[in-house]
C-alpha positions in Angstrom: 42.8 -15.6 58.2 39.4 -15.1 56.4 39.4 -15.8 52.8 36.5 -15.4 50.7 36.1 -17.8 47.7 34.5 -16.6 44.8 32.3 -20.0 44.3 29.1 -21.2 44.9 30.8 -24.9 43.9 30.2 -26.9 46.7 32.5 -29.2 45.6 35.5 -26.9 44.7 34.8 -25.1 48.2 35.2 -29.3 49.8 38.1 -29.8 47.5 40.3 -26.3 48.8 39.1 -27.1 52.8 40.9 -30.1 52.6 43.8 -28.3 51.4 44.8 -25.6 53.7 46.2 -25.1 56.7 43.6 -24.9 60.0 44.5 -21.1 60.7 42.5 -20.1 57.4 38.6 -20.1 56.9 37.4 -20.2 53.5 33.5 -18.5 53.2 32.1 -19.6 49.6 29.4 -16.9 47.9 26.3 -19.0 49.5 27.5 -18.3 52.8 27.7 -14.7 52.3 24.4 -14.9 50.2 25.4 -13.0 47.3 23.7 -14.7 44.3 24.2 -12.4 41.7 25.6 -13.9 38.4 29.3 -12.9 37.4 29.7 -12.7 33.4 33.0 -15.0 32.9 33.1 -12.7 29.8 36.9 -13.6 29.3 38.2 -14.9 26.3 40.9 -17.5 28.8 40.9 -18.9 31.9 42.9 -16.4 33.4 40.7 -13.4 32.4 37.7 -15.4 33.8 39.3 -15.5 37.2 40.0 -12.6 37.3 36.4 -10.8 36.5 35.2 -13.0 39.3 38.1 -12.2 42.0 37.7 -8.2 41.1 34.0 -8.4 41.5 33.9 -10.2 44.7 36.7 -7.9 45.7 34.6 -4.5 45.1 31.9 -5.9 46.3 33.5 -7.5 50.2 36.7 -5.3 50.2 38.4 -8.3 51.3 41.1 -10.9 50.9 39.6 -13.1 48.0 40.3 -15.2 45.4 38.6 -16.7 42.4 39.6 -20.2 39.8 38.4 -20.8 36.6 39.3 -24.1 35.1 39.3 -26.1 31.6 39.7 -29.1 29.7 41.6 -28.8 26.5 41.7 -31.7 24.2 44.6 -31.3 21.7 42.7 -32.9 18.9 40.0 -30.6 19.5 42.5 -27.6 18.8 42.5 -26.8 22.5 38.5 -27.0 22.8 36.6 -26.9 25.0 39.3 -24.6 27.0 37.3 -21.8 28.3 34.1 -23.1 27.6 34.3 -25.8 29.3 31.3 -25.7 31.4 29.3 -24.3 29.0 30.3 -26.4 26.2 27.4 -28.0 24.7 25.3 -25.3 25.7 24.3 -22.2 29.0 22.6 -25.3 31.0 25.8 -26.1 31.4 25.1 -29.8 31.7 27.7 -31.7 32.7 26.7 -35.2 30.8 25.3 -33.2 27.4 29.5 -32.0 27.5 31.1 -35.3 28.4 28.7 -36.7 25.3 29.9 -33.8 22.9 33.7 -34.5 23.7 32.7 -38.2 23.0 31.3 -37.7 19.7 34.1 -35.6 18.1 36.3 -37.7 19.2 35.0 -40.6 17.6 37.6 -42.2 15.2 40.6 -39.6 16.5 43.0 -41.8 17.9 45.0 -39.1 19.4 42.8 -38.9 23.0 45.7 -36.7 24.5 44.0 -33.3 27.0 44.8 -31.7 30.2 42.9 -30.1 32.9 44.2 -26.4 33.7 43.6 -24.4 36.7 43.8 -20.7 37.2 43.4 -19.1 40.6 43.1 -15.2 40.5 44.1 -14.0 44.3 43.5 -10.4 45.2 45.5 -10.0 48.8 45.7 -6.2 50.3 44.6 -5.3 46.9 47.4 -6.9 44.3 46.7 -9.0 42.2 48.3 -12.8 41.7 47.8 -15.7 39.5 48.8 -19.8 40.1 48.5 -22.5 37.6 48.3 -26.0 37.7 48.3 -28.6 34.9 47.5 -32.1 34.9 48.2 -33.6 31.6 46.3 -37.1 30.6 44.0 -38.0 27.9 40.1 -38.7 26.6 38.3 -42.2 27.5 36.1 -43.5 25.3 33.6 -43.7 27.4 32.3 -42.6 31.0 33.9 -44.1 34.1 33.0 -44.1 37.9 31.0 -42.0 39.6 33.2 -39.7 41.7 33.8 -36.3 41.1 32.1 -34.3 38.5 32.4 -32.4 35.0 34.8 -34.3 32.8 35.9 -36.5 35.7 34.6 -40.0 34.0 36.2 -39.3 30.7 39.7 -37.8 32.2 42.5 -40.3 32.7 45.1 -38.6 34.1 48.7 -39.6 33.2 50.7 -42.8 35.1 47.0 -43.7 36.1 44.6 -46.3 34.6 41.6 -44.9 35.7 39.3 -41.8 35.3 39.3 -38.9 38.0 35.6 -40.2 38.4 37.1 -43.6 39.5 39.4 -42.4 42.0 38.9 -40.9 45.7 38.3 -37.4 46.3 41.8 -38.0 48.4 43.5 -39.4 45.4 42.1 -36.7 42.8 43.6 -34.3 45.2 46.8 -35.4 45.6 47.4 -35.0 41.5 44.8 -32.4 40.1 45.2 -29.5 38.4 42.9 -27.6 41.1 45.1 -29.2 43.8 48.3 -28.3 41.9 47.0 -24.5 42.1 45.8 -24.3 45.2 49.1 -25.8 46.8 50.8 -22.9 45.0 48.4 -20.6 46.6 49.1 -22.0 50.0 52.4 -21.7 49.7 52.4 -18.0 48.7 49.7 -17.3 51.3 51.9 -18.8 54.2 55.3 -17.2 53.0 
C-alpha cells in the first residue's frame, strides 16, 4: 500500500521506513517533486498536521498523512510547543534553538519537557489523528551528535543520556514520533 508522507525530512521519512511493515511504501514530497511551501499556519500541533495532510491530499488525491511535532518545556509555560522549529527565528536553525532553550533556562532548576507528536492521516478521505508523548527533561548543555533538533539537549525519562547520544534504533524504540507512528501502524493494519 502506497502512502504518501507529507515531508521533505529526510530523517523523519528514515525514522517511519524503519517502522512499518514491508507491504507499505512510503513516497516523501521530494520524490514526488512537489516543493511548494505549506503555511503550518496553526496555532497547535494538531492543526499544523492537518493543513499539511489536507494539502497534500488535494493536491495527490491519495492515502496521505502528515506529523508535526514539539518540545514543550514546562518552565517555559509550554514554549517552544508549536514553534518549535522556528523558535529562535524562520531559518529555523536548529543550534540558534537548542542555544535559546539554553539561555532561558539558565538558573531554573525545574528542567522538566516532553517531545509530542501528532500525525494527521487522511485514508479514503476521513480524517484521523495519533499522539505520542515522551516525557523527560532539559540538559544543560548539548550532548552527542545523533539525531537532530533538540536531540542533544533532550534526556528522555529512565535514561541518562540525550536522544543525540543514543542510536537511531534506540531513539526509535521510545520516541514520541515512534510512539505515533506505532499507533498509526496499528490502525493502518487493523
Amino acid at each position: 500500500m502506497e502512502l504518501i508522507f507529507g515531508t521533505h525530512n529526510h530523517n523523519k521519512v528514515e525514522e517511519i521506513n524503519k517502522l512499518l511493515p514491508p507491504n507499505f511504501t512510503v513516497k516523501s514530497l521530494t520524490d514526488l517533486n512537489y516543493y511548494s511551501e505549506i503555511e503550518e499556519s496553526g496555532k497547535t500541533l494538531e492543526e499544523n498536521a492537518l493543513i499539511k495532510a489536507k494539502t497534500i491530499f488535494n493536491t495527490f488525491k491519495k492515502n496521505c498523512f502528515s506529523d508535526d511535532s514539539g518540545l514543550e518545556v514546562f518552565a517555559l509555560g509550554g514554549k517552544p510547543g508549536v514553534y518549535s522549529a522556528r523558535y529562535e527565528g524562520k531559518q529555523k536553525n536548529a543550534e540558534a534553538n537548542t542555544n535559546k532553550i539554553l539561555q532561558e533556562l539558565k538558573g531554573i532548576d525545574n528542567r522538566q519537557a516532553q517531545f509530542r507528536s501528532v500525525i494527521a492521516l487522511i485514508f479514503n478521505e476521513t480524517e484521523y489523528l495519533f499522539e505520542g508523548i515522551i516525557k523527560g527533561e532539559i540538559s544543560h548543555s548539548p550532548r552527542g551528535r545523533n539525531g537532530f533538533g533538540y536531540d542533544p539537549i533532550f534526556i528522555p525519562e529512565k535514561q541518562h543520556v540525550t536522544f543525540a547520544q543514543l542510536t537511531l534504533f534506540e531513539k526509535n524504540k521510545i520516541s514520541h514520533r515512534s510512539k505515533a507512528f506505532k499507533k498509526l501502524i496499528e490502525f493502518l493494519k487493523s
